[in-house]
VOPAGU-2260 file (C-alpha; in pm, 1 decimal, decimal comma):
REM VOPAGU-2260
SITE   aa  ch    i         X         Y         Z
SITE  UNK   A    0    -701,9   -1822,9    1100,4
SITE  UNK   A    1    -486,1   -2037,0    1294,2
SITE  UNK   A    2    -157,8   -1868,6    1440,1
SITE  UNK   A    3     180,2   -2043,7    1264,4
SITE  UNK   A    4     459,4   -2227,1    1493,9
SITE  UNK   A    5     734,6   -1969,6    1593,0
SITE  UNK   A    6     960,3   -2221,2    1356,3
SITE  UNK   A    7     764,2   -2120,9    1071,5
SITE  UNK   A    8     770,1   -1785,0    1112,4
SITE  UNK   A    9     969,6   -1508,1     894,9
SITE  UNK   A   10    1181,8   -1253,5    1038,3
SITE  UNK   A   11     966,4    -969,0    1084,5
SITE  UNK   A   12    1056,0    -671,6     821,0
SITE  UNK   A   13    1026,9    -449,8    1063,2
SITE  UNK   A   14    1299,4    -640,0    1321,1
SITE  UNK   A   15    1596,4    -410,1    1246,2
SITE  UNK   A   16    1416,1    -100,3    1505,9
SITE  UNK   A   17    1326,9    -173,3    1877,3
SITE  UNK   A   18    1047,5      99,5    1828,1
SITE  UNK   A   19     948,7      41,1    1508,5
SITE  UNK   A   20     627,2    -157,4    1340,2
SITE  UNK   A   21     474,5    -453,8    1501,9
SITE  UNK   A   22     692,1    -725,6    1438,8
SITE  UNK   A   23     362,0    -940,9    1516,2
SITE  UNK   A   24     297,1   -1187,7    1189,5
SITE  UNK   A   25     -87,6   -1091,4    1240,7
SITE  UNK   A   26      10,7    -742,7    1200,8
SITE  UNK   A   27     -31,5    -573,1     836,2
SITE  UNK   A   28     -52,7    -185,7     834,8
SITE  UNK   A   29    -341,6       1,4     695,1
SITE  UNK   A   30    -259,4     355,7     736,2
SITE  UNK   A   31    -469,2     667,1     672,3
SITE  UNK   A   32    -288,8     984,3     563,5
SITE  UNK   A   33    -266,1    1340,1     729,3
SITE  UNK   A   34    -589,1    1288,6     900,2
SITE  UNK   A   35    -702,1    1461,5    1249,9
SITE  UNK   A   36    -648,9    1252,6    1584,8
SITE  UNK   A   37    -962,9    1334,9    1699,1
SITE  UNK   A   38   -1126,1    1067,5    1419,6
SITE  UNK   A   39    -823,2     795,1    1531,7
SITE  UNK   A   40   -1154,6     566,2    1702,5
SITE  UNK   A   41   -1347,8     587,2    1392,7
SITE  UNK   A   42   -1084,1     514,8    1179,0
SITE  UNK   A   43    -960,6     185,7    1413,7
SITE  UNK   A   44   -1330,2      80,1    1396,6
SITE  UNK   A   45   -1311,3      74,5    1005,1
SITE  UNK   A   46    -958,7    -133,2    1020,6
SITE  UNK   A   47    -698,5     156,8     999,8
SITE  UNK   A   48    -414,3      57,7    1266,1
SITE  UNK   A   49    -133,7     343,3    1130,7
SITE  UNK   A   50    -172,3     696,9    1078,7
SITE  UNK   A   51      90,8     858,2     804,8
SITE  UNK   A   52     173,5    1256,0     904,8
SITE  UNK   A   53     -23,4    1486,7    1132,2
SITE  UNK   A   54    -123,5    1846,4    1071,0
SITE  UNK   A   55     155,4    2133,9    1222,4
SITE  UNK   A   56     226,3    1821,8    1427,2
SITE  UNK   A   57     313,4    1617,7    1616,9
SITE  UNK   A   58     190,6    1836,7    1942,4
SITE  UNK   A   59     135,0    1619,8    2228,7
SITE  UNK   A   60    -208,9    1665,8    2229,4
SITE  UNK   A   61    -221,8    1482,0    1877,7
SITE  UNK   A   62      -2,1    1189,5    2027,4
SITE  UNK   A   63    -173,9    1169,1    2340,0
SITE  UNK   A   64    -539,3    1147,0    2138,7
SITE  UNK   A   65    -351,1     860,8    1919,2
SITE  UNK   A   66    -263,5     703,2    2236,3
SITE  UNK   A   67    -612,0     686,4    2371,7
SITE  UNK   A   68    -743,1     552,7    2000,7
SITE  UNK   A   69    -502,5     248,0    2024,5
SITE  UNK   A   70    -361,0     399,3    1688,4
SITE  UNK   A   71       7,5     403,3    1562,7
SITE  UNK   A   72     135,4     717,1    1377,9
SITE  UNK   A   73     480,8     786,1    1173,0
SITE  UNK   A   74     541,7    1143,2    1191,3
SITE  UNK   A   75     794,7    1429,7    1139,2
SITE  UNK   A   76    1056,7    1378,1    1401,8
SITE  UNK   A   77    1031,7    1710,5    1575,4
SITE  UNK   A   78    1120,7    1821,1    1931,3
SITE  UNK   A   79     766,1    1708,2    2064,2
SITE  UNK   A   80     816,5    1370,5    1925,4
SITE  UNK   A   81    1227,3    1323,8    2013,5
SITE  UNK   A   82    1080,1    1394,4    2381,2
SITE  UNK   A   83     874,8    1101,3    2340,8
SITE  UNK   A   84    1119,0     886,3    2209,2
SITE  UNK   A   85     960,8     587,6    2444,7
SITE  UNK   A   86     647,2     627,2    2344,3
SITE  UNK   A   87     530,5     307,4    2144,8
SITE  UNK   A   88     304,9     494,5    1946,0
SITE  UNK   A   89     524,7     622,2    1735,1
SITE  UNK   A   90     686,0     340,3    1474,2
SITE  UNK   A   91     802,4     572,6    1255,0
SITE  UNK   A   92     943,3     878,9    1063,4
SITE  UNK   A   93     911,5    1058,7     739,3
SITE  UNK   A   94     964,6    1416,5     603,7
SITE  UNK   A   95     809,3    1601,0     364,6
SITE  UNK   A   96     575,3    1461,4     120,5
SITE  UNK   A   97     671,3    1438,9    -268,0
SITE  UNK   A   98    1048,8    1562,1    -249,9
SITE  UNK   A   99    1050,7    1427,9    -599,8
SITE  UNK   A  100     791,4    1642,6    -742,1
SITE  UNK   A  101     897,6    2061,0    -829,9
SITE  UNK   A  102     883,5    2255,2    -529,3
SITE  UNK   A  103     660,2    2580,1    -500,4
SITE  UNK   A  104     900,6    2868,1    -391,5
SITE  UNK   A  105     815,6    3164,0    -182,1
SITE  UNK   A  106     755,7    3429,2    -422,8
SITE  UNK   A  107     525,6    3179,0    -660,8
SITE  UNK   A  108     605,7    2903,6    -958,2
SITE  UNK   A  109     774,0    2616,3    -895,1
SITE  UNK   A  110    1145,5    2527,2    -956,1
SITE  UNK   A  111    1304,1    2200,3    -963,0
SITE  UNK   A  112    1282,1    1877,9    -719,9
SITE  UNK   A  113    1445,5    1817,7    -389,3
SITE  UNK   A  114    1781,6    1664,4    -509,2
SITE  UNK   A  115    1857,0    1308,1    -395,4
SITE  UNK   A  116    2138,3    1403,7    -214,5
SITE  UNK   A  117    1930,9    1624,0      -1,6
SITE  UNK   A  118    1688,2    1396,4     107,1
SITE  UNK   A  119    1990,9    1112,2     163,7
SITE  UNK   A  120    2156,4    1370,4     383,7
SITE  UNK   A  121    1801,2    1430,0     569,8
SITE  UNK   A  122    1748,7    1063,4     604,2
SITE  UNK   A  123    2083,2    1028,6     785,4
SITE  UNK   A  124    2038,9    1309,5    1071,7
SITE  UNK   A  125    1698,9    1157,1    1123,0
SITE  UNK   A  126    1835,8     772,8    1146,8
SITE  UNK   A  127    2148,4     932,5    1357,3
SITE  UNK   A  128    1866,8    1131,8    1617,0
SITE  UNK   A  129    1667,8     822,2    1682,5
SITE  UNK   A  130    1782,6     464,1    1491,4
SITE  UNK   A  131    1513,3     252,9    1664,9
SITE  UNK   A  132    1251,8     351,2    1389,8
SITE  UNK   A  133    1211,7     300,0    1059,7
SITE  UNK   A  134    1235,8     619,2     812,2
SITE  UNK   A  135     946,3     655,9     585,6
SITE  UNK   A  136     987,0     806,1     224,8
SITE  UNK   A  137     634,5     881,1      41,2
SITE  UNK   A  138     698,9    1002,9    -347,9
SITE  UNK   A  139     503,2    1099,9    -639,6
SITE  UNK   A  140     327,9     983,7    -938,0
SITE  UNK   A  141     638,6     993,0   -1135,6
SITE  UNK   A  142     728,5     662,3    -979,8
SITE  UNK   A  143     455,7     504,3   -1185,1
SITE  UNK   A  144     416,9     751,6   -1470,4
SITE  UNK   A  145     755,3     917,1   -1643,2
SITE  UNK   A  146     541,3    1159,8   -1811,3
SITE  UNK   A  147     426,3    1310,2   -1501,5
SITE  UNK   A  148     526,0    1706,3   -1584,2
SITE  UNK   A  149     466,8    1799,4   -1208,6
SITE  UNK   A  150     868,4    1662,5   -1176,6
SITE  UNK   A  151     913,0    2010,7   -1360,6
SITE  UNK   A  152    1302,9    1994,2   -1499,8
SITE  UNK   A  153    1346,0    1618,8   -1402,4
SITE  UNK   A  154    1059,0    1462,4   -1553,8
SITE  UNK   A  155    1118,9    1196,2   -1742,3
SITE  UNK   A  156    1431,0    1087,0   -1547,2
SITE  UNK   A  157    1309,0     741,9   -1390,7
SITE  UNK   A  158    1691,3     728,8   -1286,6
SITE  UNK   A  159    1675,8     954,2    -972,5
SITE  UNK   A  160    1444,7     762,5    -828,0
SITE  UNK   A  161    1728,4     466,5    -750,2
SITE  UNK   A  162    1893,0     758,2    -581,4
SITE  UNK   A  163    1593,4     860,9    -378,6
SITE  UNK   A  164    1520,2     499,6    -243,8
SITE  UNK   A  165    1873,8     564,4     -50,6
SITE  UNK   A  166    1702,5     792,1     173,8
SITE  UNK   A  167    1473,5     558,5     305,7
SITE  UNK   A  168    1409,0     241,6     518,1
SITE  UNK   A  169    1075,4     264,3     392,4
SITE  UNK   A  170     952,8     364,9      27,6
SITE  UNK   A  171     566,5     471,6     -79,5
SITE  UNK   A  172     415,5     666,2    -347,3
SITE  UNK   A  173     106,0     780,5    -487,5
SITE  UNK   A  174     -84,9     781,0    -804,0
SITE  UNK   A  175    -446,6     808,2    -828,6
SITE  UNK   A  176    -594,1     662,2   -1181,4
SITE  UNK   A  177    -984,0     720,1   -1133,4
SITE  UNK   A  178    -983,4    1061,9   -1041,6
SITE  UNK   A  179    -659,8    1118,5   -1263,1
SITE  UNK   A  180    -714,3    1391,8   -1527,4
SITE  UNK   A  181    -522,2    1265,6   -1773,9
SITE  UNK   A  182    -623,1    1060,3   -2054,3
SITE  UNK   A  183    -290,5     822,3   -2027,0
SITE  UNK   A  184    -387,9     747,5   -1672,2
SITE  UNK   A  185    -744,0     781,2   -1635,2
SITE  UNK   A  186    -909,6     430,5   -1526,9
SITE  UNK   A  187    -556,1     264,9   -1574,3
SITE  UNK   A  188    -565,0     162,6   -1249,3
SITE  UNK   A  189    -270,8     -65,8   -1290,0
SITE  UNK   A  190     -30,1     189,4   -1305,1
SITE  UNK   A  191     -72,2     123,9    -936,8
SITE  UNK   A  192     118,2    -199,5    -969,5
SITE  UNK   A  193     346,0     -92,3   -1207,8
SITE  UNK   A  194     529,8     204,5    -961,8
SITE  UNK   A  195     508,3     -98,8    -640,3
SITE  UNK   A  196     730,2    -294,7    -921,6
SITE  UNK   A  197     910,6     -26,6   -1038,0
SITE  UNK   A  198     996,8      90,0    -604,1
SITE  UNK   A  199    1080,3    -289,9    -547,9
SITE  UNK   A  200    1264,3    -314,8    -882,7
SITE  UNK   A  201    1500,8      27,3    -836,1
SITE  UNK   A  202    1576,5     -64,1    -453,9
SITE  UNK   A  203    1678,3    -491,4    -572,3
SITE  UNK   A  204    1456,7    -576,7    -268,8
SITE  UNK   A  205    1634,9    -405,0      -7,6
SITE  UNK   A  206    1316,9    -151,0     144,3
SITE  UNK   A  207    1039,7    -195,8     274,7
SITE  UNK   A  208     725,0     -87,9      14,9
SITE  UNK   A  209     420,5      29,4      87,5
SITE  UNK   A  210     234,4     280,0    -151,7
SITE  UNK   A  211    -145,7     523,7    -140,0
SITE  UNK   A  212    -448,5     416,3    -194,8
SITE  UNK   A  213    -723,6     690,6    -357,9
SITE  UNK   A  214   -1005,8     677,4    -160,1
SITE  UNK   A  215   -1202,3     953,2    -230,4
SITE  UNK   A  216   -1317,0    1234,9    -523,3
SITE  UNK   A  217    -979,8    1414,2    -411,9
SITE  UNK   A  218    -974,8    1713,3    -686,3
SITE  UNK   A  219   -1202,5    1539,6    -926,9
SITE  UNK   A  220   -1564,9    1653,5    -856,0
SITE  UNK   A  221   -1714,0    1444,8   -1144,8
SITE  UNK   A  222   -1589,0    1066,5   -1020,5
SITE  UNK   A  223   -1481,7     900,1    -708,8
SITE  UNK   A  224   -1317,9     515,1    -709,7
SITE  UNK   A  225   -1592,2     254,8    -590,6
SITE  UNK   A  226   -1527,9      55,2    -348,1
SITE  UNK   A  227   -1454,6    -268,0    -632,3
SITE  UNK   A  228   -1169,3     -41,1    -801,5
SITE  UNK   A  229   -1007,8      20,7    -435,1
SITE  UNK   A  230   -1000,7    -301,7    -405,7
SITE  UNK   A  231    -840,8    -400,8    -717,5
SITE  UNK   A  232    -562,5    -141,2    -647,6
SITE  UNK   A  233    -485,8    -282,6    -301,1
SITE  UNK   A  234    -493,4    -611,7    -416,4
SITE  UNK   A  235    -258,4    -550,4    -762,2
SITE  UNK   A  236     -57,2    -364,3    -456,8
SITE  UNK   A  237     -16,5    -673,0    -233,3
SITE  UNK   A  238      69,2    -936,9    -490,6
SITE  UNK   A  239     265,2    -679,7    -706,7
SITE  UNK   A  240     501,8    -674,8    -335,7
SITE  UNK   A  241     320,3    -385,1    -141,9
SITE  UNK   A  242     349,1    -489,6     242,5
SITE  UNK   A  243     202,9    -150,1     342,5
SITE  UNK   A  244    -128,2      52,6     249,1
SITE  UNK   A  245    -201,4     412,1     305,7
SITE  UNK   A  246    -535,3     516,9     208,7
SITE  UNK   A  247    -609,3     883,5      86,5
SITE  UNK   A  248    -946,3    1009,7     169,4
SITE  UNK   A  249    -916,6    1414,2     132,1
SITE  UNK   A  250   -1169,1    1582,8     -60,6
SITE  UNK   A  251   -1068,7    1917,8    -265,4
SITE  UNK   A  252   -1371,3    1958,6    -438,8
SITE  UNK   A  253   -1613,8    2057,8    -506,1
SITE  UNK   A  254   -1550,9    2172,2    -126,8
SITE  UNK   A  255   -1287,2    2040,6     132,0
SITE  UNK   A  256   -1371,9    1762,4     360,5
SITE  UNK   A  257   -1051,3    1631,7     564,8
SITE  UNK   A  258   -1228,6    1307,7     638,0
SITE  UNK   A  259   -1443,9    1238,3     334,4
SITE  UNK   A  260   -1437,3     841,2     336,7
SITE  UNK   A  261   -1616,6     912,2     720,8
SITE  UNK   A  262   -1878,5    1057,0     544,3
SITE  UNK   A  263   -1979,8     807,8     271,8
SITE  UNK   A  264   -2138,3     515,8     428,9
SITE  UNK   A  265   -2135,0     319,2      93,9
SITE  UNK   A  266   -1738,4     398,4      54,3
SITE  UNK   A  267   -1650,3     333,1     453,7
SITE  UNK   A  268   -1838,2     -12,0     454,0
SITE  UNK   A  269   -1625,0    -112,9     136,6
SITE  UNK   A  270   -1313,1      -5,7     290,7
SITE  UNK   A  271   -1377,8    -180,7     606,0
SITE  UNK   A  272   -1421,6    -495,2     433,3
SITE  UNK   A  273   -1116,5    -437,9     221,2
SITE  UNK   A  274    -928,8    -376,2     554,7
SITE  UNK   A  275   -1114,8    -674,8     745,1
SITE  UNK   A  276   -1001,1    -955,3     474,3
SITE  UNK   A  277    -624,4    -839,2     480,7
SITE  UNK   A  278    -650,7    -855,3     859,9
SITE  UNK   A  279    -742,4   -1172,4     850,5
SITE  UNK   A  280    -528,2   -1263,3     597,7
SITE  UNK   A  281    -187,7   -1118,4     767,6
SITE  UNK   A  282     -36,6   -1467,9     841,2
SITE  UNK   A  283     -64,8   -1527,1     459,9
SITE  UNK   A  284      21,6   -1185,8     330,3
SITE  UNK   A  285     330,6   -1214,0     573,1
SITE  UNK   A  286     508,9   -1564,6     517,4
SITE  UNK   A  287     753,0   -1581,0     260,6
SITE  UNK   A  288     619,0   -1590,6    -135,7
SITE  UNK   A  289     616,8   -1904,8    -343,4
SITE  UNK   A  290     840,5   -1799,4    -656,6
SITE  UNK   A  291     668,1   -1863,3    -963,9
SITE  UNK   A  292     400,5   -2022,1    -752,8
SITE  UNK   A  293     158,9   -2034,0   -1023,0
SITE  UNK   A  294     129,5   -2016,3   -1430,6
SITE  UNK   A  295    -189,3   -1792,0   -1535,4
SITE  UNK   A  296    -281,6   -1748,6   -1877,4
SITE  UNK   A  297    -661,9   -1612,5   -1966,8
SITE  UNK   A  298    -879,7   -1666,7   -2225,7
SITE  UNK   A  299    -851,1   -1271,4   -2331,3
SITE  UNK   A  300    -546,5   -1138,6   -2447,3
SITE  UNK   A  301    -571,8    -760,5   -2379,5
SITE  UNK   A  302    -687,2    -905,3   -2030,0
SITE  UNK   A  303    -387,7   -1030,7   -1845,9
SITE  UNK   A  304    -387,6   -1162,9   -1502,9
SITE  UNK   A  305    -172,9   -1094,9   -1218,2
SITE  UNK   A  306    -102,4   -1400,7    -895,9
SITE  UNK   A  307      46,8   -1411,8    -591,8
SITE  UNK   A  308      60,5   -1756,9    -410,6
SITE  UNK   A  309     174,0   -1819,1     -56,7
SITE  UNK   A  310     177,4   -2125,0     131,5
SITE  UNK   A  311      72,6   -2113,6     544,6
SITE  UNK   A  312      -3,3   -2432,5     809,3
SITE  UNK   A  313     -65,1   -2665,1     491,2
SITE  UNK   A  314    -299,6   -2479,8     286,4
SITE  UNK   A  315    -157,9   -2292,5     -39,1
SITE  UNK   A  316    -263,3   -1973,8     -90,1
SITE  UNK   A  317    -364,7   -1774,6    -442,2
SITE  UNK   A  318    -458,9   -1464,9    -485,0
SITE  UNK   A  319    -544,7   -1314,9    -826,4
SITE  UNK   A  320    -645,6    -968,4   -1034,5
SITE  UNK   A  321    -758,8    -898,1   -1340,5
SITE  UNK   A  322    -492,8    -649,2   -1489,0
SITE  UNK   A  323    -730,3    -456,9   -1773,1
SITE  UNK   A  324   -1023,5    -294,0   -1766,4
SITE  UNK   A  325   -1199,1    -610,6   -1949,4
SITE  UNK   A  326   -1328,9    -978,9   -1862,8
SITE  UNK   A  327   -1159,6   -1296,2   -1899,6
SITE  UNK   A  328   -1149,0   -1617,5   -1795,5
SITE  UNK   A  329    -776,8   -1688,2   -1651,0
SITE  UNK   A  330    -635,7   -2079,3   -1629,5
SITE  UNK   A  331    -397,7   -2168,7   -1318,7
SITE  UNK   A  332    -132,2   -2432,2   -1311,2
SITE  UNK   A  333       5,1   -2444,8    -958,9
SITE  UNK   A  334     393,2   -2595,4    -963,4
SITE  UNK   A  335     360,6   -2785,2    -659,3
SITE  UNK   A  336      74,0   -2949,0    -711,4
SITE  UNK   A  337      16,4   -3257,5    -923,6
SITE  UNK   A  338    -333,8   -3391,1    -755,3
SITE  UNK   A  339    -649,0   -3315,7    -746,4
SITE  UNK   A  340    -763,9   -3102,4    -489,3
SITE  UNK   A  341   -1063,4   -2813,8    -386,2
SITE  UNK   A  342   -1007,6   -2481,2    -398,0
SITE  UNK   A  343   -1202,0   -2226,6    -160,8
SITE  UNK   A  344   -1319,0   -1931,4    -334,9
SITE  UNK   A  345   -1239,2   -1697,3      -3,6
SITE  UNK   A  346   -1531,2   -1495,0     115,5
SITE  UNK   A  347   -1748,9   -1616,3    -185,1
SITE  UNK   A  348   -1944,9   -1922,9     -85,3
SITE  UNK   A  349   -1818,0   -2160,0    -364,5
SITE  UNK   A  350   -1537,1   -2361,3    -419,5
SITE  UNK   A  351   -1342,2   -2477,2    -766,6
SITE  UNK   A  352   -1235,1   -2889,8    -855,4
SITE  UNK   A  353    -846,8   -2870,5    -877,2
SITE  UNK   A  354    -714,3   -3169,8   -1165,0
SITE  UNK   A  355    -394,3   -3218,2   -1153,7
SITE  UNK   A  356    -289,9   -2835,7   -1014,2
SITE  UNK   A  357    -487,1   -2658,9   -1275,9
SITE  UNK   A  358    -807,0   -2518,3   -1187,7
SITE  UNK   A  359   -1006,4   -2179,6   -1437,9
SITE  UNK   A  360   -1155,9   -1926,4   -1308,8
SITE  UNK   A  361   -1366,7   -1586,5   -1476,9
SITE  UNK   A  362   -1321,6   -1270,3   -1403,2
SITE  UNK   A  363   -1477,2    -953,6   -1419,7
SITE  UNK   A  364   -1290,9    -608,9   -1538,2
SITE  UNK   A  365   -1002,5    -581,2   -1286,6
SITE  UNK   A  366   -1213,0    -819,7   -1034,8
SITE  UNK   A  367    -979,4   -1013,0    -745,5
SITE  UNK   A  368   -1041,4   -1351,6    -628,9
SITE  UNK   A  369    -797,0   -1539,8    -312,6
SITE  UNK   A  370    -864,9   -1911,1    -311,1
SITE  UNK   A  371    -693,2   -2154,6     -52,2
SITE  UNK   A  372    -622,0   -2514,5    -151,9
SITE  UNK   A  373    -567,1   -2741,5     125,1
């Protein structure tokens, strides 16, 4: 893809810290979380240019294996890491995961969630000990879900989460619906795009939002996501307003394996070519969206379609996902276009006759397609 004209250019997100993100338009991050240095090459062979947390960390030896891998970390700001305050590995800084969620105490059980005032207060001493980076912020399921009980005394109170998004120049969370063992989330996997809404909604579009990706059995040891449903989260991530992905890949059972997406070939060669397409896509993912770009409407009413359409060196760009676990065949009306034109099915060999900006499409249960019209 052909690099745009500084002129054309956004202001990178990431602009506000010296020592923060790329601020490189052909720079997206694909992160990996809490995994060991010592894998950093395999993972930047499979696309992964972040790492999210590191074990009792960071040591130097973990930053200095990082370095050598060409791989970017945010991590806890400890004394190891304010020492290395220079060091452009780092882009980052978070705290502990999930302050949202009850908190085990010492003795056993669980009482309530970190208070939003708490983690505000952390976020400041962090931003006052080091402002060039950007503070990271990863919370639970509850974003997506209000019946998550694992909030203990404050689930089902959507409201602190408003208050959490203070503590944060960043703001991520997880929820996992293949391996989820409940029946209200189970194979939903577009609960996904409802908590990158919901983050984006609750902070008016003031942070940054990136949010996990399950990519692996984790506790489940009767299903694992295929590669097809990781990419139909990503993708419902991206055009939902995710500018950020952090892949989980820990396996709890039926026995532990830090690194299990390594270990699958299948699984690591559908990731990679998840991660190679938004690579290449990065221009596109990072210029400014077209509001209301496009109309959709499908053919199946329990099937409803989600769009995101960007526009880059001439060329307009839609990407689409099947919301629901069923089929349909989805209609698009771009608003900016009133001739005919071709549409390039991305990556699939084939291409669609635009008349007068409309174009249909099918699509399989939650299946994405990206087309660019020149």
């Amino acid at each position: 893809l052909l690099a745009a004209p500084p002129s054309e250019l956004p202001e990178s997100p990431y602009a506000a810290w010296s020592h923060g993100p790329p601020k490189d338009s052909s720079f997206f991050p694909i992160a990996v979380w809490l995994q060991s240095p010592r894998n950093a090459a395999a993972y930047k062979a499979a696309g992964f240019n972040v790492y999210v947390g590191l074990w009792q960390g960071p040591t130097n030896e973990q930053l200095d294996q990082l370095k050598a891998a060409g791989m970017k970390v945010i991590c806890s700001q400890n004394r190891v890491a304010l020492d290395r305050k220079n060091d452009e590995t780092i882009i980052g800084w978070m705290y502990g995961d999930e302050p949202d969620n009850a908190q085990p105490k010492s003795g056993g059980g669980y009482g309530p969630p970190i208070t939003p005032e708490t983690v505000v207060e952390r976020y400041r001493k962090m931003r006052d000990a080091d402002p060039s980076r950007p503070v990271l912020l990863n919370l639970g399921q509850g974003v997506a879900w209000d019946d998550w009980h694992g909030r203990g005394v404050r689930s089902r109170h959507p409201e602190d989460y408003p208050e959490y998004l203070k503590g944060c120049d960043i703001a991520s969370f997880d929820i996992y619906p293949v391996v989820h063992d409940k029946p209200a989330v189970a194979g939903n996997l577009w609960f996904v795009a409802r908590g990158v809404e919901r983050l984006r909604t609750w902070s008016k579009g003031e942070k940054i939002v990136w949010n996990c990706i399950e990519a692996a059995r984790i506790d489940n040891p009767s299903v694992k996501p295929t590669a097809a449903q990781i990419k139909a989260e990503v993708w419902m991530s991206l055009i939902h307003g995710s500018t950020g992905i952090i892949y989980f890949v820990h396996q709890f059972k039926p026995n532990f394996v830090e690194a299990s997406l390594l270990r699958d070939p299948e699984l690591l060669a559908g990731v990679t070519e998840i991660n190679r397409q938004i690579h290449s896509l990065a221009p596109i993912l990072n210029s400014p969206t077209v509001p209301d770009g496009a109309v959709v409407t499908t053919s199946n009413p329990d099937a409803p379609m989600a769009a995101l359409v960007k526009r880059h060196i001439g060329a307009t760009y839609l990407f689409a996902v099947g919301m629901r676990d069923h089929p349909a065949r989805a209609s698009f009306k771009l608003r900016d276009r009133s001739r005919d034109a071709i549409a390039e099915v991305l990556d699939e060999s084939r291409s669609i006759s635009l008349r007068d900006g409309r174009f249909e499409d099918d699509f399989r249960p939650y299946e994405v397609h990206m087309y660019r019209i020149k």
